[in-house]
LOKEZA-905590 format. One record per residue: residue number from 1; x, z, y of N, C-alpha, C in turn. Coordinates in steps of 0.2 Angstrom, whole numbers, plus 5000, padded with zeros to 4 digits. Atoms other than C-alpha are relative to their C-alpha. Example, Ala and Ser with C-alpha at 12.3 -4.5 7.8 and 13.67 -1.06 7.14 Angstrom:
REM residues 2
<num: 1 | npx: 5004 | npz: 5000 | npy: 4994 | capx: 5062 | capz: 5039 | capy: 4978 | cpx: 5004 | cpz: 5000 | cpy: 5006>
<num: 2 | npx: 4996 | npz: 4999 | npy: 4994 | capx: 5068 | capz: 5036 | capy: 4995 | cpx: 4996 | cpz: 5003 | cpy: 5005>
END
This chain:
REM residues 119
<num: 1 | npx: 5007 | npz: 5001 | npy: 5000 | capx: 5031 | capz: 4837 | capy: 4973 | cpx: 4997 | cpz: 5003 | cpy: 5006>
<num: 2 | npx: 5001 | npz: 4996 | npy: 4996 | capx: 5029 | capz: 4848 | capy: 4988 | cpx: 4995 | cpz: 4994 | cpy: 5006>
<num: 3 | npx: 5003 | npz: 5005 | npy: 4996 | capx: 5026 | capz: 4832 | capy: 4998 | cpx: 4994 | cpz: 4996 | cpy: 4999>
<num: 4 | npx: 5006 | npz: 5006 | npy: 5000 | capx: 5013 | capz: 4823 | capy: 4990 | cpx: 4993 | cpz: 5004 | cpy: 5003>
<num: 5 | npx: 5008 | npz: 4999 | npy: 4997 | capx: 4994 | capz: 4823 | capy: 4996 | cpx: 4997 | cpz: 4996 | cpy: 4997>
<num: 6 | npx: 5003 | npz: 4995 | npy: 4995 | capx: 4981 | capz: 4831 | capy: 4995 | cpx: 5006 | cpz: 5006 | cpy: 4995>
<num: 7 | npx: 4998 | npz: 4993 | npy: 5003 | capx: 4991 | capz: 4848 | capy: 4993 | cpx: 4995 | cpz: 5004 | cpy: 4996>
<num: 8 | npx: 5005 | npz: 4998 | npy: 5007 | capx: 4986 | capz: 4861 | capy: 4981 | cpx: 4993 | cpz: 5004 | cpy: 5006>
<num: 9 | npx: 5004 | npz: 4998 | npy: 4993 | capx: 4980 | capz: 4870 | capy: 4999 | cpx: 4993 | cpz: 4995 | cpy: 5001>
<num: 10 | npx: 5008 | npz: 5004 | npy: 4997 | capx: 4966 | capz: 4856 | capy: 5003 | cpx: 4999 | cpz: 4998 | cpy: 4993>
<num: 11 | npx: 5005 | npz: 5002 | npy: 5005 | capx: 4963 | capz: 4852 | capy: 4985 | cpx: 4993 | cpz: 5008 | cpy: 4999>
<num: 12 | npx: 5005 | npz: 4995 | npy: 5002 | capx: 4957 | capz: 4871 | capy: 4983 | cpx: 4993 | cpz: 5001 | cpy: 5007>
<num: 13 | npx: 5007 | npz: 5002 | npy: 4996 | capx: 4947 | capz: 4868 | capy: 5000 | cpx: 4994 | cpz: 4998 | cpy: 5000>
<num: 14 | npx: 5008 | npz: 5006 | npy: 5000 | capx: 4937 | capz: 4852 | capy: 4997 | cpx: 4998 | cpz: 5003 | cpy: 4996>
<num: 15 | npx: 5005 | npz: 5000 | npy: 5008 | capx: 4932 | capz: 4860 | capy: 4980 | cpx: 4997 | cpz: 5007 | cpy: 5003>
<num: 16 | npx: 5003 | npz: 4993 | npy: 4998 | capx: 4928 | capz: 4878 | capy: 4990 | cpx: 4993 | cpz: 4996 | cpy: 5004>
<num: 17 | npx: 5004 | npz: 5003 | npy: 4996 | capx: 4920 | capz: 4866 | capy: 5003 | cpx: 4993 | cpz: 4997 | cpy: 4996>
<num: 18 | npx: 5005 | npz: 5003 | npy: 5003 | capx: 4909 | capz: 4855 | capy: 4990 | cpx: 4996 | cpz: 5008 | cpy: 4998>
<num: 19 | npx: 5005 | npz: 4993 | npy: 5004 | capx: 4903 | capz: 4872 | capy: 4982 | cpx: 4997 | cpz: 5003 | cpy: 5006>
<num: 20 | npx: 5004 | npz: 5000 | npy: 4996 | capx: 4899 | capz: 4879 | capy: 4997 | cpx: 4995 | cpz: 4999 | cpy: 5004>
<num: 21 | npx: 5005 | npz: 5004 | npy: 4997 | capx: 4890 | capz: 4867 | capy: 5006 | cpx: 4996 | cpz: 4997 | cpy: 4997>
<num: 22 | npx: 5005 | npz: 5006 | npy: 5006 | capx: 4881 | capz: 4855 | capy: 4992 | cpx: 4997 | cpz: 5006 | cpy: 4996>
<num: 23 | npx: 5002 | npz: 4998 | npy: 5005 | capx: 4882 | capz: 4865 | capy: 4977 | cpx: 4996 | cpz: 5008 | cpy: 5001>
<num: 24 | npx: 5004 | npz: 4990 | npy: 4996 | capx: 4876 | capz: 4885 | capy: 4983 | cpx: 4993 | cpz: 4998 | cpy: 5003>
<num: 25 | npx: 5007 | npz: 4999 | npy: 4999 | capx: 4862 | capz: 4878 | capy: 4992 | cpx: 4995 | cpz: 4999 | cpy: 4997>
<num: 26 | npx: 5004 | npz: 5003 | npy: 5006 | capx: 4854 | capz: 4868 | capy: 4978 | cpx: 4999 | cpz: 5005 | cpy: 4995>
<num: 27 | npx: 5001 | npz: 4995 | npy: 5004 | capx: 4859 | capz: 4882 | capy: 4967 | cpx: 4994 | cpz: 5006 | cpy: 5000>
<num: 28 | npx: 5005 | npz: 4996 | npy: 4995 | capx: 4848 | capz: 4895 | capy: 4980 | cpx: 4995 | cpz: 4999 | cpy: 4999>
<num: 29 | npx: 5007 | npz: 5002 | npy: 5000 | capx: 4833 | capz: 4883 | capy: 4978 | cpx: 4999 | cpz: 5003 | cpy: 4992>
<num: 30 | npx: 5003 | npz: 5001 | npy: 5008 | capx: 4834 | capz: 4882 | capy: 4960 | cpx: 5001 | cpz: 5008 | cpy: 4998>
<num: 31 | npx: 4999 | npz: 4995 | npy: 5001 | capx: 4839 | capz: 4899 | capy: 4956 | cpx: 5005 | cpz: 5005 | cpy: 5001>
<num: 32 | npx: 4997 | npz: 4997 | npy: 4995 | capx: 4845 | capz: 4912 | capy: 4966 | cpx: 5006 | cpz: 5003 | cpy: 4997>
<num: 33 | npx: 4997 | npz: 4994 | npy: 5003 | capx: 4854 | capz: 4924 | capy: 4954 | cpx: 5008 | cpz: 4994 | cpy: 5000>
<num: 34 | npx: 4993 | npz: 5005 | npy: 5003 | capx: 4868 | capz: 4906 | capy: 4950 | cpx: 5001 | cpz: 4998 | cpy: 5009>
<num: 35 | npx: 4997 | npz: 5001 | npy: 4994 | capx: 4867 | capz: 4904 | capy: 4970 | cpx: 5005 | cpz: 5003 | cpy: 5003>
<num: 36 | npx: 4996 | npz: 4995 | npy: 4998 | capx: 4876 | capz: 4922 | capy: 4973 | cpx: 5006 | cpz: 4999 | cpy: 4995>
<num: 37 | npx: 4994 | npz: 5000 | npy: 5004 | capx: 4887 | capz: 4919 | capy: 4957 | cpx: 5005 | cpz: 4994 | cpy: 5002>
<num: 38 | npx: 4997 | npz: 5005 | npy: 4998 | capx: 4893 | capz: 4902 | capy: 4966 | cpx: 5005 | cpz: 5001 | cpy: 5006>
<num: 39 | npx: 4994 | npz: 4998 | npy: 4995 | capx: 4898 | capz: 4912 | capy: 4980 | cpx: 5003 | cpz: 5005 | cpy: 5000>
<num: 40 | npx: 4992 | npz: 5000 | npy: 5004 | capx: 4907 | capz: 4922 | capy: 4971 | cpx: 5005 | cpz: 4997 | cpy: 5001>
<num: 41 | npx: 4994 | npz: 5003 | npy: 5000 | capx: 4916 | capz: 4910 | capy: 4965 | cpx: 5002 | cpz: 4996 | cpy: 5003>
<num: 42 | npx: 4995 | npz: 5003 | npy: 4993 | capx: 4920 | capz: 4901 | capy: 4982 | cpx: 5004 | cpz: 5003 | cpy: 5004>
<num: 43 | npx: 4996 | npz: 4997 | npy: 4998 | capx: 4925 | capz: 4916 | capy: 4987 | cpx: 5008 | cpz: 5002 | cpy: 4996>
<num: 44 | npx: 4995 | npz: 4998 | npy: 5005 | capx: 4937 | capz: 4918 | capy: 4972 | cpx: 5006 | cpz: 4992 | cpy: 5002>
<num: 45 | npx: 4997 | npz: 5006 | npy: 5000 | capx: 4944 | capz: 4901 | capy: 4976 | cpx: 5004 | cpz: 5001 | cpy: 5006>
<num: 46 | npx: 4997 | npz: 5000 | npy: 4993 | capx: 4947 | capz: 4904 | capy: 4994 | cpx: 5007 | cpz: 5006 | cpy: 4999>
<num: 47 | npx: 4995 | npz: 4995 | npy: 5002 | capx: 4957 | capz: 4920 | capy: 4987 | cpx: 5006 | cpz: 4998 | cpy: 4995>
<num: 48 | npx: 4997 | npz: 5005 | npy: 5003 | capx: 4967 | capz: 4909 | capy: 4976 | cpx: 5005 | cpz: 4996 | cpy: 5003>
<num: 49 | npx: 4995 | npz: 5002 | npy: 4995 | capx: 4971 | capz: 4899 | capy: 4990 | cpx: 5005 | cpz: 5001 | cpy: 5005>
<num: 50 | npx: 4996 | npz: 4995 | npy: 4996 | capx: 4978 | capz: 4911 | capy: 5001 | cpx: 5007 | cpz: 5004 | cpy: 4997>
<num: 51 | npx: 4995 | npz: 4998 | npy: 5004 | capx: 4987 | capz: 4918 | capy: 4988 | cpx: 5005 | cpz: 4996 | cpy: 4998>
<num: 52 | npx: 4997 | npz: 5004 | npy: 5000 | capx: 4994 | capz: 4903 | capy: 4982 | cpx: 5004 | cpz: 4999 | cpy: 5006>
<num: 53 | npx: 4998 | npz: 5003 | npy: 4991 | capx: 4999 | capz: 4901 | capy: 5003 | cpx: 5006 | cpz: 5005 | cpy: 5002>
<num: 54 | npx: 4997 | npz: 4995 | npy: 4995 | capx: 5003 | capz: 4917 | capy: 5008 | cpx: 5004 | cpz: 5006 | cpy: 4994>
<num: 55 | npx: 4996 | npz: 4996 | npy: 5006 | capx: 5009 | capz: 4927 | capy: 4992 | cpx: 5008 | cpz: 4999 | cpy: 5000>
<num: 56 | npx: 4994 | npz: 5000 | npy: 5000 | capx: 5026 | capz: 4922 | capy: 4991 | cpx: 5004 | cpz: 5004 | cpy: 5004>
<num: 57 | npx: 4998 | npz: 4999 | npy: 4993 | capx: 5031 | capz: 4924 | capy: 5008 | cpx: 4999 | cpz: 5009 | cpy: 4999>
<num: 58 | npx: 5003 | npz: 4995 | npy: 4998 | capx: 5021 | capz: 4941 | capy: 5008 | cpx: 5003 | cpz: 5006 | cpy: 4992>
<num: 59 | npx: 4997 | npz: 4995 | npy: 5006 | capx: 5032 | capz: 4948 | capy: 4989 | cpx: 5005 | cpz: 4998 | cpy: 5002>
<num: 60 | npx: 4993 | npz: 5002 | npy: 4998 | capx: 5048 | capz: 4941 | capy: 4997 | cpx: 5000 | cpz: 5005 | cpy: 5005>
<num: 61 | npx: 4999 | npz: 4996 | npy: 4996 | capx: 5044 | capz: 4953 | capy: 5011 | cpx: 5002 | cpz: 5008 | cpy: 4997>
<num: 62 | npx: 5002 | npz: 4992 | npy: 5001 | capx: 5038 | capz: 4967 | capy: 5005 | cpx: 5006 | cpz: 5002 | cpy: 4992>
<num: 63 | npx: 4995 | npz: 4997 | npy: 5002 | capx: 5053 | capz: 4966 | capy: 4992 | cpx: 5007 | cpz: 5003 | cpy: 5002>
<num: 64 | npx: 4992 | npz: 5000 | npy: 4996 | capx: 5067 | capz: 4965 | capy: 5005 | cpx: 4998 | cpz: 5008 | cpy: 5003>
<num: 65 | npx: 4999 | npz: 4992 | npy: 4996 | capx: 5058 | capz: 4983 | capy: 5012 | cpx: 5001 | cpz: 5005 | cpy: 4994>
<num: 66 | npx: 4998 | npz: 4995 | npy: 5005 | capx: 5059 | capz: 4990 | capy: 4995 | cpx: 5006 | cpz: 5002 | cpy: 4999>
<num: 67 | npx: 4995 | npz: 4999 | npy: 5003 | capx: 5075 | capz: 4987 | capy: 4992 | cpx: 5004 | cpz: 5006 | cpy: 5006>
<num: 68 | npx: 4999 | npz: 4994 | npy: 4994 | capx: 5080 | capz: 4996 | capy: 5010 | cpx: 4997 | cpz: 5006 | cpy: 4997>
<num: 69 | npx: 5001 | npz: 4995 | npy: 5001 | capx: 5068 | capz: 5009 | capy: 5007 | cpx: 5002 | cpz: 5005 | cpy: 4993>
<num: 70 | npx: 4997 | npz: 4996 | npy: 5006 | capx: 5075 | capz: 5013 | capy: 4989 | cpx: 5007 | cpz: 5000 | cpy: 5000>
<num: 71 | npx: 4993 | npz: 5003 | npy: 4998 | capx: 5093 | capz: 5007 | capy: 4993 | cpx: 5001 | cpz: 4999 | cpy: 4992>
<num: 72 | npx: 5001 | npz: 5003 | npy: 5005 | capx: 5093 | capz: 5000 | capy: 4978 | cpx: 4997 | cpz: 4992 | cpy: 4999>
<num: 73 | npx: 5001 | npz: 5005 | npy: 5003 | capx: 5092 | capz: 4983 | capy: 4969 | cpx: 4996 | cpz: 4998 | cpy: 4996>
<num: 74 | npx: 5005 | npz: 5001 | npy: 5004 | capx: 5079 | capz: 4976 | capy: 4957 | cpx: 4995 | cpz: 4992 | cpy: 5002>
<num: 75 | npx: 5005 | npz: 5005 | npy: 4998 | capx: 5064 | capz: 4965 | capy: 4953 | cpx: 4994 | cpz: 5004 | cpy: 5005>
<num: 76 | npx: 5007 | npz: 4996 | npy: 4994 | capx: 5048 | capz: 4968 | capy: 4965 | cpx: 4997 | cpz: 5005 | cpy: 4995>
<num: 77 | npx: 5004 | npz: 4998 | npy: 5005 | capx: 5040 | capz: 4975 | capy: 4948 | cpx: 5006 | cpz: 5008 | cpy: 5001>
<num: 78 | npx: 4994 | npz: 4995 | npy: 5001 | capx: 5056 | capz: 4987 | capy: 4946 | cpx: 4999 | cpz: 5006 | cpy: 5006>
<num: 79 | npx: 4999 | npz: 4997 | npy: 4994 | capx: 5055 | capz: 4992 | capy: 4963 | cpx: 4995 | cpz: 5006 | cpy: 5003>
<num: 80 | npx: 5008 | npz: 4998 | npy: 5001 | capx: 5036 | capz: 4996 | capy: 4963 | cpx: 5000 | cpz: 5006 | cpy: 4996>
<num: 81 | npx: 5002 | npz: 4993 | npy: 5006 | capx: 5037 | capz: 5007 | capy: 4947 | cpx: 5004 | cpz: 5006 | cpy: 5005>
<num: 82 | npx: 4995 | npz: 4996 | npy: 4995 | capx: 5053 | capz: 5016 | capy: 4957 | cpx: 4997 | cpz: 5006 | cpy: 5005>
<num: 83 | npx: 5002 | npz: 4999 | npy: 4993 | capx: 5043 | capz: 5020 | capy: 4972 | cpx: 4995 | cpz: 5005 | cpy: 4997>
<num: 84 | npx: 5006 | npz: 4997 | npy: 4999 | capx: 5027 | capz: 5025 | capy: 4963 | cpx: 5003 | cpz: 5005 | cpy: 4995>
<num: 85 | npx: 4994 | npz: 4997 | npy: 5006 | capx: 5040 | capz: 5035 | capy: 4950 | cpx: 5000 | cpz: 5006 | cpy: 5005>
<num: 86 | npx: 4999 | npz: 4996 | npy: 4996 | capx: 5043 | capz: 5045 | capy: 4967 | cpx: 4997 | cpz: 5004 | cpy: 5003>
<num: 87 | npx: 5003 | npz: 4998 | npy: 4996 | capx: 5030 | capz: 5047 | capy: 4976 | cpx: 4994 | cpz: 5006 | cpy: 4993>
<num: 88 | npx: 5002 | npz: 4995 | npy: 5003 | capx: 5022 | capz: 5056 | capy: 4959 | cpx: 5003 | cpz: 5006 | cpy: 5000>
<num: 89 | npx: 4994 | npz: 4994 | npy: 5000 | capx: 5037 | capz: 5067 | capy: 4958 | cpx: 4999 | cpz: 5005 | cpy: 5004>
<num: 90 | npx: 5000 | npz: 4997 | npy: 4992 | capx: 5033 | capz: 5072 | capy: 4975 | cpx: 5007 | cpz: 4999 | cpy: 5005>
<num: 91 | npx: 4992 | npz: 5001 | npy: 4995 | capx: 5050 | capz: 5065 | capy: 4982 | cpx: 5000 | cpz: 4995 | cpy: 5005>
<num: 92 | npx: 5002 | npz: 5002 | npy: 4995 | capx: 5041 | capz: 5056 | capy: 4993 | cpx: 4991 | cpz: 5000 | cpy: 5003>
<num: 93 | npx: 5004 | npz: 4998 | npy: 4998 | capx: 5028 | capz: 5059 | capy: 5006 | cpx: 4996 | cpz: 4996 | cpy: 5006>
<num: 94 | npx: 5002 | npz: 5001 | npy: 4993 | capx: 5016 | capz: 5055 | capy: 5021 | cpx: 5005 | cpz: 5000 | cpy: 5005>
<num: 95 | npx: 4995 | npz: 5000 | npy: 4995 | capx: 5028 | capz: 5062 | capy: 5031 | cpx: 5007 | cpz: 4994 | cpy: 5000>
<num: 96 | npx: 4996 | npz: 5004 | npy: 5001 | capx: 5040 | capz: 5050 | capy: 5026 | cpx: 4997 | cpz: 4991 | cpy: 5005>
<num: 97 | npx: 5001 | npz: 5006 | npy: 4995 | capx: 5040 | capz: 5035 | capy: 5042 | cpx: 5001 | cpz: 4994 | cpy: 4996>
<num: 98 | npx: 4997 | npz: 5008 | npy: 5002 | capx: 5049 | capz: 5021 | capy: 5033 | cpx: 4995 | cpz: 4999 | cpy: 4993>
<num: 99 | npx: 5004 | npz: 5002 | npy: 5006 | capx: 5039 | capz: 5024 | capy: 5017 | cpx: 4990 | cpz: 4998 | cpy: 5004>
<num: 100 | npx: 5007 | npz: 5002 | npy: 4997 | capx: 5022 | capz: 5024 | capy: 5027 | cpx: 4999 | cpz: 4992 | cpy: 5006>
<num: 101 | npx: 4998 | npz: 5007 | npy: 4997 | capx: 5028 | capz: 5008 | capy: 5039 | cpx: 4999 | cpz: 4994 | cpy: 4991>
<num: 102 | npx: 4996 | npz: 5005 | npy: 5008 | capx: 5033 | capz: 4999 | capy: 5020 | cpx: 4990 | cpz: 4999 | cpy: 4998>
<num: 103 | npx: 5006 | npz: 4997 | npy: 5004 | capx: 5014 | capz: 5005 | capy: 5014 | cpx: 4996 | cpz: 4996 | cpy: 5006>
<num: 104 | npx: 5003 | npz: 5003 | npy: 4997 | capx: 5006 | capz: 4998 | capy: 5030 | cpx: 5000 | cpz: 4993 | cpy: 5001>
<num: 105 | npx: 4998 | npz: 5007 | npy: 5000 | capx: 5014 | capz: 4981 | capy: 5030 | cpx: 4998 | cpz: 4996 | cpy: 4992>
<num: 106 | npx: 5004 | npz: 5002 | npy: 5008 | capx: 5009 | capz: 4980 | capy: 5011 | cpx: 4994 | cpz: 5000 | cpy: 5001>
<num: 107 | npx: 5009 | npz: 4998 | npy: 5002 | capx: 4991 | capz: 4984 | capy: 5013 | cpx: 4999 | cpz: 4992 | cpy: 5006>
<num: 108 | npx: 5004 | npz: 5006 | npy: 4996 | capx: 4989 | capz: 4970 | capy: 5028 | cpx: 5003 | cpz: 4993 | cpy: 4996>
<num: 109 | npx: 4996 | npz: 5007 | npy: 5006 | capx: 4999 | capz: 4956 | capy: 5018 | cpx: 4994 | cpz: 5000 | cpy: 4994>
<num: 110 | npx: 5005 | npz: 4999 | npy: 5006 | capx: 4987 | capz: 4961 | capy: 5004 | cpx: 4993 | cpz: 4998 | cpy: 5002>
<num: 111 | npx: 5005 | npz: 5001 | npy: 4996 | capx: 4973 | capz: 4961 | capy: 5017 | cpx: 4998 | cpz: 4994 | cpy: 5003>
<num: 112 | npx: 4998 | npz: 5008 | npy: 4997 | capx: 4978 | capz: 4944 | capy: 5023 | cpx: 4999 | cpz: 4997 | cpy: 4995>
<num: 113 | npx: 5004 | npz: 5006 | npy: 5007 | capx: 4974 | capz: 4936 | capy: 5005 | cpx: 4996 | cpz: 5001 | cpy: 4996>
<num: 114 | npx: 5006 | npz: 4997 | npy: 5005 | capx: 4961 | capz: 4946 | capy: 4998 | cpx: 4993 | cpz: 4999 | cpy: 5007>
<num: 115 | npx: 5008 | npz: 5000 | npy: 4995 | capx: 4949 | capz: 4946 | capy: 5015 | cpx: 5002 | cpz: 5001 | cpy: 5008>
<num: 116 | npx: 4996 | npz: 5002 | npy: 4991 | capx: 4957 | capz: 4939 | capy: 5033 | cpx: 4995 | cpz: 5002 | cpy: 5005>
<num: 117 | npx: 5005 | npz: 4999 | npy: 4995 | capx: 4941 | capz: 4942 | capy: 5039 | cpx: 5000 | cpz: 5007 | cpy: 5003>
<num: 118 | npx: 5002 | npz: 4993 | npy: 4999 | capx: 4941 | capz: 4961 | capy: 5038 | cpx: 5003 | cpz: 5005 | cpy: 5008>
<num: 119 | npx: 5001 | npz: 4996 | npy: 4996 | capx: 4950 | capz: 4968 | capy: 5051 | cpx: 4996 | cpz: 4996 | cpy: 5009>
END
């Protein structure tokens, strides 16, 4: 089904797009307080999108450096507990290169679905 059109990608657009342009401003007129809640929730749509888009790619990555940085095998969830397991222990640290590299490439993948605007 990957093939058919409109993807889920330009379905969740045109419906971010209608909200945005039509329905937000009419909202504005009529009452302000469901204008702001509208863009919320096209903001929530557009985050949805990207996560749908960019998510997979961005938990396949960031599994493949767990599994290096823990030498160790698992689910992403597994791996995650693992890490945060150590870092409470204090058996891992700032000083630790591979773990702050691993920790910077997570936070921009995250940064990339939740707010591409930001940096």
């Amino acid at each position: 089904m990957a093939q058919d059109r409109p993807t889920a990608s330009e379905l969740f657009n045109a419906i971010a797009d209608f909200l945005r342009e039509e329905a937000t401003p009419a909202l504005d007129k009529a009452d302000p307080r469901l204008g702001f809640q509208m863009r919320v929730a096209v903001n929530s749509l557009a985050i949805l999108e990207r996560e749908g888009r960019l998510g997979p790619e961005a938990d396949a990555r960031e599994h493949v450096r767990l599994k290096h940085l823990l030498g160790r095998d698992g689910t992403l969830a597994e791996l995650n507990s693992e890490l945060a397991r150590q870092l409470r222990a204090g058996e891992r640290d700032e000083t630790d290169g591979e773990l702050m590299a691993h920790l910077e490439a997570t936070t921009a993948d995250k940064i990339a679905i939740a707010n591409p605007k930001w940096r």
